[in-house]
C-alpha positions in Angstrom: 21.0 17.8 12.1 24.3 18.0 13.5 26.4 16.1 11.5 25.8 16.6 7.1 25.2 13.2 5.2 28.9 13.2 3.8 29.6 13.2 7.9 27.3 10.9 8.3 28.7 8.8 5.8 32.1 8.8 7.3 31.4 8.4 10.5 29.3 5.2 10.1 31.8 3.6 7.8 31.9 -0.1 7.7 28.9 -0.2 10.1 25.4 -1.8 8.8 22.8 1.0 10.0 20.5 3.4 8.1 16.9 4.5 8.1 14.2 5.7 6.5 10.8 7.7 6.9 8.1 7.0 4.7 4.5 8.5 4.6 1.7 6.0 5.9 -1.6 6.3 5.4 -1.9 7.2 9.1 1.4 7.8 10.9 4.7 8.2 9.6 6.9 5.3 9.4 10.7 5.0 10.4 12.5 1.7 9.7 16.4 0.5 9.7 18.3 -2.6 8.8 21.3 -3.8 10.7 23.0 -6.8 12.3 23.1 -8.4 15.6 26.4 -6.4 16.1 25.5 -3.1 15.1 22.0 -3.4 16.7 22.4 -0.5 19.7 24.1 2.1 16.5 21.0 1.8 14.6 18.9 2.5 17.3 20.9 5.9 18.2 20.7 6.8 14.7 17.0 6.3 14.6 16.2 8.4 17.7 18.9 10.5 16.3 16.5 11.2 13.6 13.6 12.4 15.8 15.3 14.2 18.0 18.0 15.9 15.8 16.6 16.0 12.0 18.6 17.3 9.3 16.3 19.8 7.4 18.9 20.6 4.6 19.0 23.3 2.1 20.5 21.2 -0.1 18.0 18.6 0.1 15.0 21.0 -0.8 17.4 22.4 -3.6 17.4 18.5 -5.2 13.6 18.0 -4.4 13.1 21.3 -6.7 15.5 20.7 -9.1 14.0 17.1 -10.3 10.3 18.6 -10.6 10.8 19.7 -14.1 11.1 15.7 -14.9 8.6 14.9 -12.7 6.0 17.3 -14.7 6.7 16.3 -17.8 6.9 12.4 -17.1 3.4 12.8 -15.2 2.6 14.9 -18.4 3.4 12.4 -21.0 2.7 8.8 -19.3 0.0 7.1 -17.7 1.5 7.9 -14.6 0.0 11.3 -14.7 -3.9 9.8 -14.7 -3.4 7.3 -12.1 -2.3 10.3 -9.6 -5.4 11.5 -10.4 -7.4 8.7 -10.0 -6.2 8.0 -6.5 -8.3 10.9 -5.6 -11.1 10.3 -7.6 -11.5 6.4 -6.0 -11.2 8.1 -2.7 -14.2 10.7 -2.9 -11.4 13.8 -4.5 -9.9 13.8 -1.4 -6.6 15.8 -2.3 -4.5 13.6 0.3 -4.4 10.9 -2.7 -3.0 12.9 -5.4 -0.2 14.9 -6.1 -0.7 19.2 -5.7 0.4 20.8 -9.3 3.9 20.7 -9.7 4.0 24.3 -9.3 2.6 24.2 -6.3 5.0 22.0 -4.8 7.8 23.8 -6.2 6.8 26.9 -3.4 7.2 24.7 -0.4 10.1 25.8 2.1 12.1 23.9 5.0 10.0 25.9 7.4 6.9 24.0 6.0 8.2 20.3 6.2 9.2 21.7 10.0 6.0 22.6 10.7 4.2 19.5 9.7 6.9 17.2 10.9 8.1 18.2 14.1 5.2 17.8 16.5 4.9 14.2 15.6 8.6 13.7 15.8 8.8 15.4 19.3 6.0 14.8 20.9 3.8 11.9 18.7 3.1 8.2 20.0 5.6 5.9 19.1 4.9 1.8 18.5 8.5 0.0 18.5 8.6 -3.2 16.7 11.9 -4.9 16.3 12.3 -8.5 14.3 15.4 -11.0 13.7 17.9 -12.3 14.9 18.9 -10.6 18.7 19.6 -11.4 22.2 16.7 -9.7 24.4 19.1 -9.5 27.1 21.9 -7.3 25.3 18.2 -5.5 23.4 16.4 -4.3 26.5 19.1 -2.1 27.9 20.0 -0.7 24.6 16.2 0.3 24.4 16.0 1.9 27.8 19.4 3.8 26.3 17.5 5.1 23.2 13.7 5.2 22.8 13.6 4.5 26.7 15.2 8.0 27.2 13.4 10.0 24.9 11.1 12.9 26.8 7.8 12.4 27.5 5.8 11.7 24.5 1.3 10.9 23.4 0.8 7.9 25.2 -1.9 6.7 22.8 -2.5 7.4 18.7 -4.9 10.0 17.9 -8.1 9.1 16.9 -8.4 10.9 13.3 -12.0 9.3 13.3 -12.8 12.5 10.6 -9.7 11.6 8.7 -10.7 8.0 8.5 -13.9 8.9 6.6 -13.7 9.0 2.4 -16.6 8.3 -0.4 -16.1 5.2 -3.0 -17.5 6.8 -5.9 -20.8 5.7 -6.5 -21.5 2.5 -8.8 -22.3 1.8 -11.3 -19.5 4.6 -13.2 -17.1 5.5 -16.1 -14.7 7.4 -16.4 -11.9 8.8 -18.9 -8.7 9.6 -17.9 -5.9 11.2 -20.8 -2.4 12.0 -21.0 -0.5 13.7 -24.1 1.7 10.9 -25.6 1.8 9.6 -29.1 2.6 6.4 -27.5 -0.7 4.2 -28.2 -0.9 2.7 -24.9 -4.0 3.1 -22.1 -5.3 0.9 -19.4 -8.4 -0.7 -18.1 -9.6 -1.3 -14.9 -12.6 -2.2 -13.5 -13.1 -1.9 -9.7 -15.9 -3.5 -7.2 -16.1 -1.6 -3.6 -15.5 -4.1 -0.9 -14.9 -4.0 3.0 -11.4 -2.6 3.8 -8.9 -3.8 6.1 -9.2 -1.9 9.2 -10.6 -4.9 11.2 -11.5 -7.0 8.5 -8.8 -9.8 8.7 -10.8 -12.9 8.2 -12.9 -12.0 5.1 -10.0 -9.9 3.3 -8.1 -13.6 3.2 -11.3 -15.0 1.4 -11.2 -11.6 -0.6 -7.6 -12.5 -1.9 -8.6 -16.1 -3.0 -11.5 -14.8 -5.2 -8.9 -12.0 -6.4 -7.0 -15.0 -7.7 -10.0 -17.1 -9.4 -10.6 -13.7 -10.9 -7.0 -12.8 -11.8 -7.0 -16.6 -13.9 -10.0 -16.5 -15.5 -8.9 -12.6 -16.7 -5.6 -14.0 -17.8 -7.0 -16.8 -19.5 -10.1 -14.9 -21.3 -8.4 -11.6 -22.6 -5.1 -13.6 -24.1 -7.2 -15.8 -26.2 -9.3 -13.0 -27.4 -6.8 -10.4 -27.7 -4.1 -12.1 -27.5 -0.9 -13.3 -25.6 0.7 -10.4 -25.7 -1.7 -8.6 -23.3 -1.2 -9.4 -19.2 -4.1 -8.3 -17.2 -4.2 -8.9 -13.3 -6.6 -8.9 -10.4 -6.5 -8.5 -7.0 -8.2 -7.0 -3.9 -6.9 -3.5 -2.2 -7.8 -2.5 1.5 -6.9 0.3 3.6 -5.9 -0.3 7.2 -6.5 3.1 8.2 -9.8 3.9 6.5 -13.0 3.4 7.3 -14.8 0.4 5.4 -12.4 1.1 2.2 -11.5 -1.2 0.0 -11.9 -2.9 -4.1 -11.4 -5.9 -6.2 -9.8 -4.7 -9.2 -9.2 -6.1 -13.0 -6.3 -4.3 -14.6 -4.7 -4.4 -17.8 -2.2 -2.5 -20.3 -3.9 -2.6 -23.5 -3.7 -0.6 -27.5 -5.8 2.5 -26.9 -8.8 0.9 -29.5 -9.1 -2.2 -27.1 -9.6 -0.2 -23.7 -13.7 -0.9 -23.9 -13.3 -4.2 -25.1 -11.1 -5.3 -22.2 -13.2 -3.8 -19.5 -16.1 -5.3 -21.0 -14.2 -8.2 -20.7 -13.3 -7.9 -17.2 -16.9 -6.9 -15.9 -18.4 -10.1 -18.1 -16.5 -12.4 -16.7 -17.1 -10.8 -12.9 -20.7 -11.0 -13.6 -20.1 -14.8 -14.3 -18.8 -15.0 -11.2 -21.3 -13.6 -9.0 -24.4 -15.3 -10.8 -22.8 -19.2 -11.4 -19.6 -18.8 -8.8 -15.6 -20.6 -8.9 -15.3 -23.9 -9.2 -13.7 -26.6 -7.2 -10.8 -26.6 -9.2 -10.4 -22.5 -9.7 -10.8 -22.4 -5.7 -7.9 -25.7 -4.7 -5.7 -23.8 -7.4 -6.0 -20.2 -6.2 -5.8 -21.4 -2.4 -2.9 -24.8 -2.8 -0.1 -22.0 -3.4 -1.5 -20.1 -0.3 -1.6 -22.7 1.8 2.4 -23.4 0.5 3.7 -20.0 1.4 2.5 -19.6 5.1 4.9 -22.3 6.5 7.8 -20.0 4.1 6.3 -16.4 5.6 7.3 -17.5 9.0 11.1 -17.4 7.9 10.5 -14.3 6.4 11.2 -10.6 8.7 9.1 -8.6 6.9 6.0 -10.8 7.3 6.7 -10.5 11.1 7.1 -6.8 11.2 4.6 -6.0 8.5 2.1 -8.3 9.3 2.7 -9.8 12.9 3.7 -6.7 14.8 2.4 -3.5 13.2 0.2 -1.5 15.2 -0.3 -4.7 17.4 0.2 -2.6 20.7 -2.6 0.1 19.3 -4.4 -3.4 18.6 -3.7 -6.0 20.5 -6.0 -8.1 18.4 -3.7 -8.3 15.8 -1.8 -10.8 17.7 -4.3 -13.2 17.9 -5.1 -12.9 13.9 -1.8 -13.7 13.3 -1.8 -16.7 15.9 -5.3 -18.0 13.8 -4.2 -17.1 10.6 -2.7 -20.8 9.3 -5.9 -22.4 10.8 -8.0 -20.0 9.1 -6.6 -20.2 5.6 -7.4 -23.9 5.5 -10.9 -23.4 7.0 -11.4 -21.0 4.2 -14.3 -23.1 1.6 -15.6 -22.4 -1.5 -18.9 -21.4 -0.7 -17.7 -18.6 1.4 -15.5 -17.5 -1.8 -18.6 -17.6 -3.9 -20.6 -15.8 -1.4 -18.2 -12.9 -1.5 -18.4 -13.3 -5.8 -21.6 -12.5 -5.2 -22.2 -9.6 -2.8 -18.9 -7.6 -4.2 -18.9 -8.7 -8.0 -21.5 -7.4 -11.0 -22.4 -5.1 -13.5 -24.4 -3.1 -11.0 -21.6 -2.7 -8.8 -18.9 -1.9 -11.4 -16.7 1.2 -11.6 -15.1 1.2 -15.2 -12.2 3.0 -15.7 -10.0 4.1 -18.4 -6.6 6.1 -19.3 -5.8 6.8 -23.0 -3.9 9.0 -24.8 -5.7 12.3 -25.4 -4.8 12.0 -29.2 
């Protein structure tokens, strides 16, 4: 708060630092990028920003000035629906969709104050740093920065309330519009699965089936519709919800093809659950896999995304990450099939559409 970004910009000239604070699903996130050299400046910059945050005028008077655009962008393209299907996959709960744009027009500094600064001041903290670093030049820098900071929660809070949201029930349709003269919609068909949230082993089996599905959809709906069209597939979990996740068939399609394509996609699920992949669907979705472990290891954001988040809440983590190379190649197909078969068909199927409303 001390120093304005054009400050800020000066004063860190020719220096690789920044950060950023995203929205999780269950804690806020603060990340930065820098080298070796610049590796003690980054961290004062990031405790920097909880201890010192700029709430700017200026920054509230861009927020508000871009919200006419916004309205009339979710107004006119499928963007709009798919805010407001967010909330209806999760139950209505209004933390997965956008307030109206009026609404968020009203809100001051003093609000994103109030909801931020508790959990900047005083909220637990998990530090994960990844690359390339000499521990013995890191530790004291630490002690300098996050190692100073006051006294602070010493675990996360539960949230075991928050955690709690309702699939809709199977099987269901529903509509979506937007006003456009643009004849383009999208289909989608979801199956409720498992999420995440200590669900490691069967969520790798869930992305293999994803990708048997994901061929077969490509393969079906361009020879029937045509090659134009590009549906995909694939399986969404939350890590911070309670038993919440989908497989889901998507695809872009000419407003007067919407049914067809999720009859489509829910036909060929249903194959899937009563006669199962076969050998060759399962080697092809699992071969590229396999491929791109040995290349994630080389790879920083598989180690601070994957490796190292939350591990210190969950120490188990660790140890999924230690199996997870042995457990892809354990993976067979019968277990795929079995998972075809509990998640996919007809019964379980949540159709869903967007259009235009003319």
């Amino acid at each position: 708060g001390k120093h304005s970004n054009d400050e800020l910009q000066q004063i860190l000239a020719g220096k690789n630092v920044g950060t950023s604070l995203k929205i999780g699903e269950d804690a806020f996130i603060l990340s930065g990028r820098t080298t070796p050299s610049d590796l003690e400046l980054e961290l004062q910059l990031m405790c920097a920003s909880l201890t010192d945050p700029g709430y700017r005028e200026e920054a509230l008077w861009q927020f508000r000035k871009a919200l006419p655009t916004m309205a009339q962008q979710l107004k006119h393209s499928p963007a709009g629906p798919q805010t407001e299907i967010e909330s209806w996959m999760h139950g209505g709960d209004p933390r997965y969709t956008l307030p109206p744009v009026e609404k968020l027009g009203t809100y001051t500094i003093a609000d994103a104050k109030k909801w931020l600064t508790p959990e900047l001041e005083k909220g637990f903290v998990e530090l994960s740093i990844v690359g390339d670093f000499d521990a013995d030049t890191l530790i004291p820098a630490l002690l300098n920065t996050f190692g100073a900071l006051p006294k602070r929660a010493t675990a996360p809070a539960a949230l075991d309330a928050a955690r709690k949201v309702k699939f809709p029930n199977a099987p269901a349709s529903k509509t979506f519009t937007y006003d456009s003269k643009i004849p383009q919609g999208i289909a989608s068909v979801y199956w409720k699965t498992d999420g995440m949230r200590g669900n490691t082993t069967e969520v790798r089996r869930l992305n293999i089936l994803a990708d048997i599905y994901g061929d077969r959809l490509r393969k079906e709906i361009r020879e029937k519709l045509g090659a134009s069209y590009s549906p995909d597939a694939g399986f969404s979990g939350s890590d911070a919800l309670s038993g919440f996740g989908y497989l889901v068939g998507q695809s872009v399609g000419k407003p007067e093809d919407i049914e067809r394509l999720g009859t489509v996609m829910r036909e060929l699920a249903d194959g899937l659950a009563k006669e199962g992949a076969t050998e060759d669907e399962f080697d092809r979705a699992k071969k590229p896999i396999l491929s791109n472990l040995e290349k994630s290891l080389r790879d920083n954001s598989f180690w601070l995304g994957t490796v190292m988040s939350q591990c210190q809440e969950d120490p188990k983590r660790l140890d999924l990450s230690r199996n997870r190379d042995s457990d892809y190649k354990s993976i067979t197909l019968k277990e795929v099939n079995a998972l075809a078969k509990k998640h996919f068909g007809s019964a379980n199927a949540i159709h869903v559409a967007i259009k235009p409303a003319s």
